[in-house]
C-alpha atoms as an extended CHARMM CRD file, in Angstrom:
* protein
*
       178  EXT
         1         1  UNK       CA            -58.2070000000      -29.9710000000       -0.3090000000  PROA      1               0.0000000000
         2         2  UNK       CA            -59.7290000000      -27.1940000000       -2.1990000000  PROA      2               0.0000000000
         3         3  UNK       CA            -57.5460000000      -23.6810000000       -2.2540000000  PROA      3               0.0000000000
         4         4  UNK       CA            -58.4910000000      -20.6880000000       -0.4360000000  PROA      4               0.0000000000
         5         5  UNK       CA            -58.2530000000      -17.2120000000       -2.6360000000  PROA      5               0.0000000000
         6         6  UNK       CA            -55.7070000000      -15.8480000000       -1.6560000000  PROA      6               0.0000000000
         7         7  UNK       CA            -56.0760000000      -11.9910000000       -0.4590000000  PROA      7               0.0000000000
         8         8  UNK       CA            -53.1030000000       -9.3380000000        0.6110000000  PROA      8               0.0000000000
         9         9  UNK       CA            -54.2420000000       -6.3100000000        3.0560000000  PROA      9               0.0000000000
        10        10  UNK       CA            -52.1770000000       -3.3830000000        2.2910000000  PROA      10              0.0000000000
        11        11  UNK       CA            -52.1930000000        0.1600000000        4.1940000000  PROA      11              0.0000000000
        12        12  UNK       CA            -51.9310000000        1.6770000000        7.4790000000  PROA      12              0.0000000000
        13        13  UNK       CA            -53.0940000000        0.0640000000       11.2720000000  PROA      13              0.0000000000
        14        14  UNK       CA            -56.7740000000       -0.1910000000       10.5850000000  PROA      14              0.0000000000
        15        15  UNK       CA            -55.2790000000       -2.9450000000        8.3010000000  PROA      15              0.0000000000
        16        16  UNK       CA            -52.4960000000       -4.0280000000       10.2070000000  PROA      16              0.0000000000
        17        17  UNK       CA            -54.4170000000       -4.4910000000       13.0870000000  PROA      17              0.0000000000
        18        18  UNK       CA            -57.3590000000       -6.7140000000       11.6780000000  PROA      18              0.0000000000
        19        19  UNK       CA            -57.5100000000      -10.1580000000       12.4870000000  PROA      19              0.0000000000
        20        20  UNK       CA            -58.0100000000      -11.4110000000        9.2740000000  PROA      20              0.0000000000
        21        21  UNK       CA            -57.9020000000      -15.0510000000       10.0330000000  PROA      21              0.0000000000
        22        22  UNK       CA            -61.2050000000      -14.4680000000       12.1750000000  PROA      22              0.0000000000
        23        23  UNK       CA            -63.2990000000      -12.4850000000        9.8700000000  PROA      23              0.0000000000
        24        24  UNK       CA            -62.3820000000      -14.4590000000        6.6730000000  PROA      24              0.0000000000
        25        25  UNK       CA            -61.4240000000      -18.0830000000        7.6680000000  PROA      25              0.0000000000
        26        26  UNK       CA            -62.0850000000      -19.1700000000        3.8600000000  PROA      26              0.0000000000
        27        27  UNK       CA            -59.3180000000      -17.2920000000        2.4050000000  PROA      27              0.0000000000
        28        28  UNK       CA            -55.6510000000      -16.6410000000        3.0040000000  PROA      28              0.0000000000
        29        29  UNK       CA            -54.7610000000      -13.8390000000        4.0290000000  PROA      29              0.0000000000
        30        30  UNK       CA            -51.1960000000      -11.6020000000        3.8690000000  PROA      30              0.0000000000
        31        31  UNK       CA            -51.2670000000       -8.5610000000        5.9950000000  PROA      31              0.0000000000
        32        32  UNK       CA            -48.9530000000       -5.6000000000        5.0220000000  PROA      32              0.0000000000
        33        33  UNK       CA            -50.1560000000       -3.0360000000        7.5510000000  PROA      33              0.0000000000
        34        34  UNK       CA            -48.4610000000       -0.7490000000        8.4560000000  PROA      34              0.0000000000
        35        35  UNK       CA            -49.3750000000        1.6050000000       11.7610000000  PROA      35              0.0000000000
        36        36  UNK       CA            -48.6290000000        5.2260000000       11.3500000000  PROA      36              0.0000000000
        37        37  UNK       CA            -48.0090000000        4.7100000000        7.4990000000  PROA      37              0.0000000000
        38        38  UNK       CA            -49.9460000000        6.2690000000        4.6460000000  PROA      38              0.0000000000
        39        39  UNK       CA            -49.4270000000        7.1830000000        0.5880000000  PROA      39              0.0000000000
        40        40  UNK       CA            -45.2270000000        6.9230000000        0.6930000000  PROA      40              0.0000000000
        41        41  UNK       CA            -45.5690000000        3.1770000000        1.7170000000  PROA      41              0.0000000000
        42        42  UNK       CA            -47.8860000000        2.2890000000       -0.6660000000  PROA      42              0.0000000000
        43        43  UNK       CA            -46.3550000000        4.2800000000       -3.1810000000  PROA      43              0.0000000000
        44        44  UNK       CA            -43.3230000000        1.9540000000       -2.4670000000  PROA      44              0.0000000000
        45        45  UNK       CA            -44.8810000000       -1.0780000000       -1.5340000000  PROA      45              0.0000000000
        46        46  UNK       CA            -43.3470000000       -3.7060000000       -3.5250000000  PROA      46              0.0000000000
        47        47  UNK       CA            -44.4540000000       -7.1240000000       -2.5290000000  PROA      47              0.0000000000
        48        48  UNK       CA            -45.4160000000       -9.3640000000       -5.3350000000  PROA      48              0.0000000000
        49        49  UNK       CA            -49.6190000000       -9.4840000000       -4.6820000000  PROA      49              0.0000000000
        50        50  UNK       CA            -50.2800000000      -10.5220000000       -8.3140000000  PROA      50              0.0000000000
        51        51  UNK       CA            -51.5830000000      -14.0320000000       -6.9420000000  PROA      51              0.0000000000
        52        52  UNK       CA            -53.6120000000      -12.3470000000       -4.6950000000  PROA      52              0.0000000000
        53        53  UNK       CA            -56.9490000000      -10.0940000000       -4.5100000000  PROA      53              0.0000000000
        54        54  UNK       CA            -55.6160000000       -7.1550000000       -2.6590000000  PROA      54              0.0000000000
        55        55  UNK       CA            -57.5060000000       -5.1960000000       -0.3650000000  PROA      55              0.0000000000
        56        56  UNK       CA            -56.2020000000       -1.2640000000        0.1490000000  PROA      56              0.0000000000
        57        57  UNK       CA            -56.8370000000        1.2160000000        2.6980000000  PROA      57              0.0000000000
        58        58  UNK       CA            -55.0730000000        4.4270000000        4.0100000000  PROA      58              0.0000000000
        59        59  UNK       CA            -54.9880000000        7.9410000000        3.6240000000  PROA      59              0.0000000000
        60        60  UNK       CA            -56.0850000000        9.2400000000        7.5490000000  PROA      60              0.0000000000
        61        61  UNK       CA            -52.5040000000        9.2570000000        8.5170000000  PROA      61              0.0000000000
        62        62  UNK       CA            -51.9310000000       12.0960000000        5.5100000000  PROA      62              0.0000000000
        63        63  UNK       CA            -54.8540000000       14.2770000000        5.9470000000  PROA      63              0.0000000000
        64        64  UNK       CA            -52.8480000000       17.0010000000        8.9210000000  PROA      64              0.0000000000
        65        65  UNK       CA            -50.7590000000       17.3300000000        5.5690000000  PROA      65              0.0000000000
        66        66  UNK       CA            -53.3200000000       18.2050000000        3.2870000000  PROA      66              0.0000000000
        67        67  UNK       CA            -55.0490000000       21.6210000000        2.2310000000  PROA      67              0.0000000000
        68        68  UNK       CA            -56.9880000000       23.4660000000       -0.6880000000  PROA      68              0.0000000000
        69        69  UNK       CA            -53.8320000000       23.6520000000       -2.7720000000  PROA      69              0.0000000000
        70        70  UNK       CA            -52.3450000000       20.3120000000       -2.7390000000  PROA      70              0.0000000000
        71        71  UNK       CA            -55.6720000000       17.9770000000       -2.3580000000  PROA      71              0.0000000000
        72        72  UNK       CA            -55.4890000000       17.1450000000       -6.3250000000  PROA      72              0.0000000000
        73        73  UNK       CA            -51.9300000000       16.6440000000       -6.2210000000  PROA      73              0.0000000000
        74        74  UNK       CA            -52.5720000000       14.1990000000       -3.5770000000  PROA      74              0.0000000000
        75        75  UNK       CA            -55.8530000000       12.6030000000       -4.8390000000  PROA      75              0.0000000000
        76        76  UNK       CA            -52.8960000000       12.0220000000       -8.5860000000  PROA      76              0.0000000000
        77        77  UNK       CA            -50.4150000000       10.3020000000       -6.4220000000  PROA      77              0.0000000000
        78        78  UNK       CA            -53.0970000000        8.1190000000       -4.0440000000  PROA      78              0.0000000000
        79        79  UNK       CA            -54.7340000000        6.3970000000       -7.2830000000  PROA      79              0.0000000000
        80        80  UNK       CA            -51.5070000000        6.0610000000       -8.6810000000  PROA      80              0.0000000000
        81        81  UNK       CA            -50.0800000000        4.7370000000       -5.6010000000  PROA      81              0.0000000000
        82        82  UNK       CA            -53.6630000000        1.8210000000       -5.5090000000  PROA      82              0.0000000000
        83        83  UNK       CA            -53.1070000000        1.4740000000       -9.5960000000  PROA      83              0.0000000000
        84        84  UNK       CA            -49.3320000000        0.6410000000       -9.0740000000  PROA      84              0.0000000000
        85        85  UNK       CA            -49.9240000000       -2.2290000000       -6.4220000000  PROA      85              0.0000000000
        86        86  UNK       CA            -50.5270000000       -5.7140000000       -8.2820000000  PROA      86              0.0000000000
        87        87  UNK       CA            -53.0500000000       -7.9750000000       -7.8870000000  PROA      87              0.0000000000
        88        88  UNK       CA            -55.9140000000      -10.2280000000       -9.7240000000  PROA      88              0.0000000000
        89        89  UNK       CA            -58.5710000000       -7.6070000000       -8.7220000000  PROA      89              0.0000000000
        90        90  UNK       CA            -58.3630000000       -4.3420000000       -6.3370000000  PROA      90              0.0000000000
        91        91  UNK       CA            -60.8020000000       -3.4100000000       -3.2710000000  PROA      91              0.0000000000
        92        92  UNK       CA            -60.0140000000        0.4040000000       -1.6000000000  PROA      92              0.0000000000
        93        93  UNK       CA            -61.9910000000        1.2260000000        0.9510000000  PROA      93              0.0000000000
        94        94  UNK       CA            -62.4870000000        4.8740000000        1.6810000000  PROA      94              0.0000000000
        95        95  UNK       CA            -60.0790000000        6.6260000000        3.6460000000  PROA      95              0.0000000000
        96        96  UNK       CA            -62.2240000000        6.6850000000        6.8980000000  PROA      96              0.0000000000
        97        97  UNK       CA            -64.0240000000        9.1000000000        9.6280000000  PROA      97              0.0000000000
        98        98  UNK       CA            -61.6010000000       10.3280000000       12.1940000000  PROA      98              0.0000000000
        99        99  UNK       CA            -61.4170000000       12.1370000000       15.2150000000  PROA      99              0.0000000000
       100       100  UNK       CA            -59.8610000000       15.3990000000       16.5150000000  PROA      100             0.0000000000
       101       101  UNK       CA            -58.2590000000       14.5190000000       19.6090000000  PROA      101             0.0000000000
       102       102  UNK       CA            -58.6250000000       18.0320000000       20.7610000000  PROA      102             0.0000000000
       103       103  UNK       CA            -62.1770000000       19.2690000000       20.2110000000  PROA      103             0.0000000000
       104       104  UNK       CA            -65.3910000000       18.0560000000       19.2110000000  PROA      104             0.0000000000
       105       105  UNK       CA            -65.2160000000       19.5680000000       15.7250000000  PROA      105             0.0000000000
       106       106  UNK       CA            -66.3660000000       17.8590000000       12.6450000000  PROA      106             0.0000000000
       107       107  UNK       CA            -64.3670000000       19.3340000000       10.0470000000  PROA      107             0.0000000000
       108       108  UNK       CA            -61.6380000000       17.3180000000        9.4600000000  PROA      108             0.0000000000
       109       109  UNK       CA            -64.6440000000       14.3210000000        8.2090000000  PROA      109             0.0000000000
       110       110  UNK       CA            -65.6880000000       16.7720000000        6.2970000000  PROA      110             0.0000000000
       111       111  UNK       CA            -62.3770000000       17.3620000000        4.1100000000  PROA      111             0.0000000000
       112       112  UNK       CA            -62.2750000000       13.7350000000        3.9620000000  PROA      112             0.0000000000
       113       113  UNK       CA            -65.6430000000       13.2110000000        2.3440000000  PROA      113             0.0000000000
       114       114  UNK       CA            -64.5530000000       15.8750000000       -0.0930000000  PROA      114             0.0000000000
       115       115  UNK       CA            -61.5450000000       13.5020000000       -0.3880000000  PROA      115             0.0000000000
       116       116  UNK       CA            -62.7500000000       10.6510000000       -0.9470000000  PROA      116             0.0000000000
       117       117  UNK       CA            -65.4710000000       12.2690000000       -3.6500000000  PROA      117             0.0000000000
       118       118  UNK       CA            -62.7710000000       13.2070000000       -5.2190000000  PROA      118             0.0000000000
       119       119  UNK       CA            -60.3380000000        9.9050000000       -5.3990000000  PROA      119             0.0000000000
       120       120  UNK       CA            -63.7890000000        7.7000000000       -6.0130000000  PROA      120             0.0000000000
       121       121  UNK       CA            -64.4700000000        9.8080000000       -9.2240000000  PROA      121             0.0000000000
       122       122  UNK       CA            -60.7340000000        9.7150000000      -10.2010000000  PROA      122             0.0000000000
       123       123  UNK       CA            -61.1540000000        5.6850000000       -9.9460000000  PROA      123             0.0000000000
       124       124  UNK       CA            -64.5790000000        5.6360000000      -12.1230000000  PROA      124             0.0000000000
       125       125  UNK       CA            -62.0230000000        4.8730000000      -15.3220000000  PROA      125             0.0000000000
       126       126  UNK       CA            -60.6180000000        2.0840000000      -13.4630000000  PROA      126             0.0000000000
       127       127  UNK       CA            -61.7940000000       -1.3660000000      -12.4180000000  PROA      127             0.0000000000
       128       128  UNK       CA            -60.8330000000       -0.8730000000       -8.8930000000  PROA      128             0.0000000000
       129       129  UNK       CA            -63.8080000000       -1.9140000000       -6.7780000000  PROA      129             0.0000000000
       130       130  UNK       CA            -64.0420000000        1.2810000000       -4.2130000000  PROA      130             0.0000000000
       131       131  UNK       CA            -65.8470000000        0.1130000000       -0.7300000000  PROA      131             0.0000000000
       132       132  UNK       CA            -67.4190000000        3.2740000000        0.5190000000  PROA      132             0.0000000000
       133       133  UNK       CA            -68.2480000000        2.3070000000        4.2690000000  PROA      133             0.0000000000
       134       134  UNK       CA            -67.5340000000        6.1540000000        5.2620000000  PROA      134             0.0000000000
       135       135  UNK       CA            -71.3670000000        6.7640000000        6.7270000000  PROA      135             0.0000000000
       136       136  UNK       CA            -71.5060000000        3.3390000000        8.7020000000  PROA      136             0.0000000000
       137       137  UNK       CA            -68.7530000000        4.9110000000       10.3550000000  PROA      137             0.0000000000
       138       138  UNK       CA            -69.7290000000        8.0890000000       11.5320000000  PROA      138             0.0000000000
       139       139  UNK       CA            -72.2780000000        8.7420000000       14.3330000000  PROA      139             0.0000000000
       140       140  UNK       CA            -72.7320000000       12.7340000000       14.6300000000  PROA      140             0.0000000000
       141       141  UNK       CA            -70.4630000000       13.7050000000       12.2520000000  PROA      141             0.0000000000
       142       142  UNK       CA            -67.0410000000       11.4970000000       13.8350000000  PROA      142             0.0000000000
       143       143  UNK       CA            -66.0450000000        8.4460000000       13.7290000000  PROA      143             0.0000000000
       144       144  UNK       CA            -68.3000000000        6.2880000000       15.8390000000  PROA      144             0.0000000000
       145       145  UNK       CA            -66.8970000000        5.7180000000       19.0620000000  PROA      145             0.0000000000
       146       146  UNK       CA            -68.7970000000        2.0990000000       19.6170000000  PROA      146             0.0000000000
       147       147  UNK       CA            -66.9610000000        1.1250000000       16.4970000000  PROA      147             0.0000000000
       148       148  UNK       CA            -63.3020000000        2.0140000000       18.0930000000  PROA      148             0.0000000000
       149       149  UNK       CA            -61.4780000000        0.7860000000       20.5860000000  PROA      149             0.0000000000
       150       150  UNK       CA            -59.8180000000        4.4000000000       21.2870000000  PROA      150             0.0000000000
       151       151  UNK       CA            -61.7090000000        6.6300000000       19.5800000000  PROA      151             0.0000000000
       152       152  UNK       CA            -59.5150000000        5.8440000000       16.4600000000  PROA      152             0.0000000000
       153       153  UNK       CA            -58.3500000000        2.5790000000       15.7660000000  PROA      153             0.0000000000
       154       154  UNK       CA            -61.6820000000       -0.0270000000       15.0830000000  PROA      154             0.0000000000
       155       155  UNK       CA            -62.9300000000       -2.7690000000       17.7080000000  PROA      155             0.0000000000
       156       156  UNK       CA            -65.0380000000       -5.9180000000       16.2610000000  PROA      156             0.0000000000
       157       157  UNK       CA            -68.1210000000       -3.9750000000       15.6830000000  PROA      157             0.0000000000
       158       158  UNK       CA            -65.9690000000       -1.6660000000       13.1560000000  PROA      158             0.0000000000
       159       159  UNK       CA            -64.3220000000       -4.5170000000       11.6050000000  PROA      159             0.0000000000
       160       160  UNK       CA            -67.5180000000       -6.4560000000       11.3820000000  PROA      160             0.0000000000
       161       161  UNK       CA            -68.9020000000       -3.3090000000        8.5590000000  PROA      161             0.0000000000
       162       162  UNK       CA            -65.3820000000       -3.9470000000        6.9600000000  PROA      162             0.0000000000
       163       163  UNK       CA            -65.7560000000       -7.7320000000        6.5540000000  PROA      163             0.0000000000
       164       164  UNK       CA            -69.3510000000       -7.8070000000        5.4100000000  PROA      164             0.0000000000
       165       165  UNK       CA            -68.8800000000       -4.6030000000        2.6760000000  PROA      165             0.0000000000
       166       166  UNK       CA            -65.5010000000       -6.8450000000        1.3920000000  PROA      166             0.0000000000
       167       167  UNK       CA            -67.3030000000      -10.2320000000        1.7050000000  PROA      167             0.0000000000
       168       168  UNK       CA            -70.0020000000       -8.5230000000       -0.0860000000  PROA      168             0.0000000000
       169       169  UNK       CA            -68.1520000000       -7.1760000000       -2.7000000000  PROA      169             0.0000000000
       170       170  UNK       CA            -65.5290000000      -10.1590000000       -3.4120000000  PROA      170             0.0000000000
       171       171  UNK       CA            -68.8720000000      -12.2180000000       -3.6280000000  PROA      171             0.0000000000
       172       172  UNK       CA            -69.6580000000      -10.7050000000       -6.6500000000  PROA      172             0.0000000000
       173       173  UNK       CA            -66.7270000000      -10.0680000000       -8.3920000000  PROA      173             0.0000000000
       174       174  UNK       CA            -65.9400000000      -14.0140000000       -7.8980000000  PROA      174             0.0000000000
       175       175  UNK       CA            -68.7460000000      -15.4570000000       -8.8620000000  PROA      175             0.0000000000
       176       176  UNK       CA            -68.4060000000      -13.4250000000      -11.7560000000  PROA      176             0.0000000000
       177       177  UNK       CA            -65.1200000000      -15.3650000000      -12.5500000000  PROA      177             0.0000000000
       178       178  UNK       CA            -66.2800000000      -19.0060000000      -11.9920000000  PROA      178             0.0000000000
């Protein structure tokens, strides 16, 4: 029997919440989600993942505590936080699209473009493989509501964009390797 890569999901409940063994039957998966969880579990995630490809995403649960003045301090400690996790090879997504639960304003997607501009350029020294899927999320400016189940958390449409940008990218960095 030929062995599946193996491939740990680390972050908050967009990863804890995928069913992994649907959307990538070939490989074994770990899940570390963790709903309602953001940069202090990763920054103390310590699970051995050096056998594995590990797949990161999180950051929406921390944005409420972010402003002007402490976006760089946070952008420092997030790539530190992805850096410090072990693994054969890295994939972040993008911290992704949100909605305000009590208007129809935009601007909270817009901070977290800026964000993720920001963390993608701090990774450009790094061989972290950064899946941007942040505008196959959106629809008007929020987070697609056909992608979610609740207007936050994604349904199989929204998982399906996650699956083919991974697939995608694991694609090539394996058959790079073999």
């Amino acid at each position: 029997m030929e062995n599946k890569p193996k491939f740990a999901f680390v972050g908050n409940s967009h990863m804890a919440f995928w069913a992994l063994n649907i959307y990538f039957p070939q490989w074994e998966c770990f899940n570390y989600g963790a709903p309602g969880d953001g940069l202090s579990y990763v920054e103390s995630f310590d699970m051995d993942t050096s056998h594995c490809q590990v797949v990161i995403q999180f950051g929406a649960n921390d944005i409420y505590e972010l402003n002007e003045e402490n976006i760089d301090d946070y952008v420092e400690r997030y790539v530190r936080a992805v850096l410090a996790v072990s693994s054969l090879k890295t994939y972040l997504f993008c911290i992704f699209p949100r909605n305000d639960y009590d208007d129809y304003s935009t601007a909270v997607n817009h901070f977290i473009r800026m964000l993720n501009q920001k963390i993608q350029n701090k990774l450009r020294a790094t061989d972290i493989i950064y899946l941007n899927v942040f505008d196959q999320l959106l629809s008007g400016g929020r987070l697609n509501p056909e992608l979610t189940i609740d207007d936050l958390h994604l349904n199989g449409r929204g998982y399906s964009i996650l699956a083919d940008a991974l697939k995608q990218a694991s694609y090539e960095y394996n058959k790079s390797i073999f």
